[in-house]
Structure formats: structure tokens, C-alpha cells
C-alpha positions as CSV (number, residue, x, y, z in Angstrom):
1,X,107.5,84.1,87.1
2,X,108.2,81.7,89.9
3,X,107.2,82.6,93.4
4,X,110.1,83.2,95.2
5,X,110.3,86.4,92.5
6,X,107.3,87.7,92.9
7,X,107.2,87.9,96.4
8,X,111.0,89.1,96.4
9,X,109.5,91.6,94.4
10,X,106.4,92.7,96.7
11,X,108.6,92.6,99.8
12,X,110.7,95.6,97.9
13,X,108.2,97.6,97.0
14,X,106.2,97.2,100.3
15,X,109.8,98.5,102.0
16,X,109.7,101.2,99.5
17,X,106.7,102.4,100.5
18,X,106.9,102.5,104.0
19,X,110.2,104.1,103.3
20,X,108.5,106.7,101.3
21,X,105.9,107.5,103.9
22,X,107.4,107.1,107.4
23,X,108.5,110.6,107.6
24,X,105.0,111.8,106.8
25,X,103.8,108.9,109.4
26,X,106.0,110.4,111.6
27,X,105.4,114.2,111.4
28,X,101.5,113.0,111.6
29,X,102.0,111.0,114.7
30,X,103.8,113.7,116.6
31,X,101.0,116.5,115.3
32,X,98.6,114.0,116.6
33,X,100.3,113.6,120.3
34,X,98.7,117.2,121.8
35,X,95.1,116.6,119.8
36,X,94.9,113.4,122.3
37,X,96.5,114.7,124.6
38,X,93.5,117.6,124.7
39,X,90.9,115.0,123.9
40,X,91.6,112.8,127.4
41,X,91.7,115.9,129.4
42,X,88.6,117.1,128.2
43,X,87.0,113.8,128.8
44,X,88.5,113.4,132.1
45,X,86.8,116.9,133.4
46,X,83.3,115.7,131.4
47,X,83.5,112.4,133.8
48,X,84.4,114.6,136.9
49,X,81.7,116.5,136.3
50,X,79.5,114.1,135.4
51,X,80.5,112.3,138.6
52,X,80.0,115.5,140.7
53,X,76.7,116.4,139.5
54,X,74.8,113.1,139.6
């Protein structure tokens, strides 16, 4: 197999599977957006406090 074939042949299935999973990528990003969001807050207030109370 020459290599213009085989990596032909790796680029399709490498878009195949990011085809396959970007909806899941995206539905994982978006449930990710309010745990970080959540997350900075909380640190923000534990560095106000920290800042306050030194």
C-alpha cells in the first residue's frame, strides 16, 4: 500500500471519528460551562476571604 493511501485512509477515519463524537463533545462542553462557572466563583470568595482574614 503506497503512502498516499494510507494516509488518505487515516485522514477518513480520523474525520469519522470526530464526526461521531462531536455531538457528545459538545453536549459535554456545555454540561461543563456552569461546573466552572461554580468552581471560579468559589475560588474567587476562598481568595477574598483569604485576603480579608490574613
Amino acid at each position: 500500500m503506497s503512502k498516499l493511501l494510507s494516509t488518505t485512509g487515516l485522514l477518513v477515519v480520523g474525520l469519522i471519528a470526530i464526526a461521531v463524537s462531536g455531538p457528545a463533545l459538545a453536549r459535554l462542553a456545555s454540561a461543563l460551562v456552569p461546573l466552572v462557572l461554580v468552581a471560579g466563583i468559589v475560588v474567587a470568595l476562598l481568595r477574598a476571604v483569604w485576603f480579608f482574614t490574613r
